[in-house]
C-alpha positions as CSV (number, residue, x, y, z in Angstrom):
1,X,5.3,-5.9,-7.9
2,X,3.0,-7.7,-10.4
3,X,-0.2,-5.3,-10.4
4,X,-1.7,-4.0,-13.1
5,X,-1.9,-0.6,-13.8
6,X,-5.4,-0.2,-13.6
7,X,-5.4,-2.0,-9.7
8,X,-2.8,0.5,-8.5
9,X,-4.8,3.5,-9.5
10,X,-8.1,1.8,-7.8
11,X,-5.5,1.8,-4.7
12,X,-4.5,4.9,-5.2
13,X,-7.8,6.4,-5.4
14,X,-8.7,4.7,-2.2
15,X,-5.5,6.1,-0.1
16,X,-6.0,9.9,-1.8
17,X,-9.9,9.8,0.2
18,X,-8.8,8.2,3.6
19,X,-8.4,10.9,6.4
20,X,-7.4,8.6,8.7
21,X,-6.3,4.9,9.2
22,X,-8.1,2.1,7.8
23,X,-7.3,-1.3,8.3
24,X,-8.4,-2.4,5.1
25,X,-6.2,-0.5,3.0
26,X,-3.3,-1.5,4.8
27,X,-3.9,-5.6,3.9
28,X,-3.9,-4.3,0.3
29,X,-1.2,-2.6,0.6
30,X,0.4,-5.5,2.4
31,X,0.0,-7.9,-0.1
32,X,1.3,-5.7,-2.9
33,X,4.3,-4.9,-0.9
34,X,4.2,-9.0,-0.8
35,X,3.5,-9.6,-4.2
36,X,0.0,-11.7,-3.4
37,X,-3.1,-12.5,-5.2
38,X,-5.8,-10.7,-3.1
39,X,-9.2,-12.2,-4.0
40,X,-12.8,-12.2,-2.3
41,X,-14.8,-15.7,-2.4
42,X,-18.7,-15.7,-3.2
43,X,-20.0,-17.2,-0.8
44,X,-18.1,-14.7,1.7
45,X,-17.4,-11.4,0.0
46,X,-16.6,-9.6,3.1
47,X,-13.6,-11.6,4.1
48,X,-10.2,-10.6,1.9
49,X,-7.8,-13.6,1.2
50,X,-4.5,-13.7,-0.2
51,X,-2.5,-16.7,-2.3
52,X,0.8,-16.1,-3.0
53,X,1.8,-15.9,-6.9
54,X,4.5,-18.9,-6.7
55,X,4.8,-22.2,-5.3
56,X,3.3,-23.2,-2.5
57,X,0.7,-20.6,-3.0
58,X,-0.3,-20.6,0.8
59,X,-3.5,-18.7,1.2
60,X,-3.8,-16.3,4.2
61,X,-7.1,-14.4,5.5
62,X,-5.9,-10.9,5.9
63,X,-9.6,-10.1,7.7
64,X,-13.2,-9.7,7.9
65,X,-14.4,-5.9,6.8
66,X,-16.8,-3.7,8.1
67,X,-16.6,-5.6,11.8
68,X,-14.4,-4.4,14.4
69,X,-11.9,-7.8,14.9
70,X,-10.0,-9.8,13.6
71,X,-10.2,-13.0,13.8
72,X,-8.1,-16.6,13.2
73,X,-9.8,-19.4,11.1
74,X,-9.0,-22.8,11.3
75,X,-6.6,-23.9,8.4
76,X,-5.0,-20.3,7.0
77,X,-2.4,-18.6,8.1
78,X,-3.6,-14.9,9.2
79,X,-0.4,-12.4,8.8
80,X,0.7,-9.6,11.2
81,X,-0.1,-6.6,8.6
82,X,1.5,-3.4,9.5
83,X,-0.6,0.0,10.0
84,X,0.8,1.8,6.3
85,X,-1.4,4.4,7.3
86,X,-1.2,4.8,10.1
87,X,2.3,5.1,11.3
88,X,5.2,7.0,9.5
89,X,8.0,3.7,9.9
90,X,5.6,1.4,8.8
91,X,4.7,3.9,5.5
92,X,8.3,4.3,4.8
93,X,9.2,0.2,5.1
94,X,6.5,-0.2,2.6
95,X,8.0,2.6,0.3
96,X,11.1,0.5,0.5
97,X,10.0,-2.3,-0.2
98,X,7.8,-1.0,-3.7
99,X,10.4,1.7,-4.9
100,X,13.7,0.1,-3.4
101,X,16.6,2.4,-4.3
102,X,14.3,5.9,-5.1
103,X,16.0,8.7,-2.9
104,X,13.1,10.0,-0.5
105,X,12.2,12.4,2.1
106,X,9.2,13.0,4.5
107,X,8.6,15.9,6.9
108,X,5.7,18.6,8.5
109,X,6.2,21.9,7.7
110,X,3.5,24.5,8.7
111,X,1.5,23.8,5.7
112,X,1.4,20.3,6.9
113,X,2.9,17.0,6.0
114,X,5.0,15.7,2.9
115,X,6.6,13.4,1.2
116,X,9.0,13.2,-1.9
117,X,10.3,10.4,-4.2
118,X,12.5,10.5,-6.9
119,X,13.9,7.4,-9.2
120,X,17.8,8.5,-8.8
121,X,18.3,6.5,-12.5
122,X,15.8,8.8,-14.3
123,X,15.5,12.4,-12.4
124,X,12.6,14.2,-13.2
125,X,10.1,11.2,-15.1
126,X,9.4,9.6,-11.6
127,X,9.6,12.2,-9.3
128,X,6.4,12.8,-6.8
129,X,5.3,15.5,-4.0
130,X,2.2,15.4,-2.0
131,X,1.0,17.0,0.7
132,X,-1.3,16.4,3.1
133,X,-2.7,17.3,6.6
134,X,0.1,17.6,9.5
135,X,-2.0,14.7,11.0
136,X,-1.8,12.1,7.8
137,X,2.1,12.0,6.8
138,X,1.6,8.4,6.7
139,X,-1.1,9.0,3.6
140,X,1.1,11.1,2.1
141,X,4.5,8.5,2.0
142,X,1.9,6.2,0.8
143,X,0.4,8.2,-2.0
144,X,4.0,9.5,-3.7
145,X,4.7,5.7,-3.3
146,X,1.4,4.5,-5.2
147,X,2.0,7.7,-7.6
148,X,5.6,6.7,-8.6
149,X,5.3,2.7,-8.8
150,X,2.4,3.8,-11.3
151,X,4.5,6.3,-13.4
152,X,7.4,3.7,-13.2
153,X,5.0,1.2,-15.1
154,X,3.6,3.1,-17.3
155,X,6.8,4.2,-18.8
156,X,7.7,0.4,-19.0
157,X,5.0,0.3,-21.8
């Protein structure tokens, strides 16, 4: 994952406010799970693209914001993007996929939902718990995730 810091904790800080799904969130999340570009262009700032960091840098429209469809457009490729937060397999494939061997759990207890992650290799300097509402277990696989991939870099420094 080639972020910087600084864009994982503005992704962060958008995850830790959702209560709910939101579609947007999940193409971000998408293309850092996919190591891609995301960039707006000025004369449509609404519409999110995508170009992938290596060759053949395919650009792909992952969707028009703040209307309610998507849409195809001649000449890009428009990706299936997976609901991270909405649903708890899709959360978990993308904790995979950005912290690929951590050991990790997830439940609902009465207090609500949880999830854990812990880099095996260095116990104790990555390791994350959040909680979160019974309904948003999702949110909360994706925030450890984000918490941890941002601890992991920082200690890289």
């Amino acid at each position: 994952m080639k972020r910087s810091i600084q864009d994982l904790r503005t992704l962060l800080e958008r995850v830790e406010v959702l209560e709910g799904p939101d579609r947007e969130v999940d193409a971000l999340l998408w293309a850092l799970a996919n190591e891609l570009e995301v960039f707006t262009k000025d004369n449509d700032p609404k519409t999110l693209f995508t170009r992938a960091r290596v060759q053949p840098h395919e650009i792909s429209i992952l969707g028009k914001w703040r209307t309610a469809t998507w849409f195809d457009c001649d000449g890009f490729h428009v990706p299936d993007i997976k609901k991270f937060t909405a649903s708890i397999d899709a959360a978990v494939e993308f904790q995979e996929a950005v912290l690929p061997g951590y050991i990790r759990a997830n439940g609902k207890d009465d207090e609500g939902s949880w999830s854990e992650v812990n880099n095996p290799v260095k116990p104790g300097v990555s390791w994350f718990f959040v909680t979160r509402p019974r309904d948003q277990e999702p949110l909360a696989i994706l925030i450890a995730t984000l918490r941890a991939r941002i601890a992991e870099l920082e200690a890289r420094k």
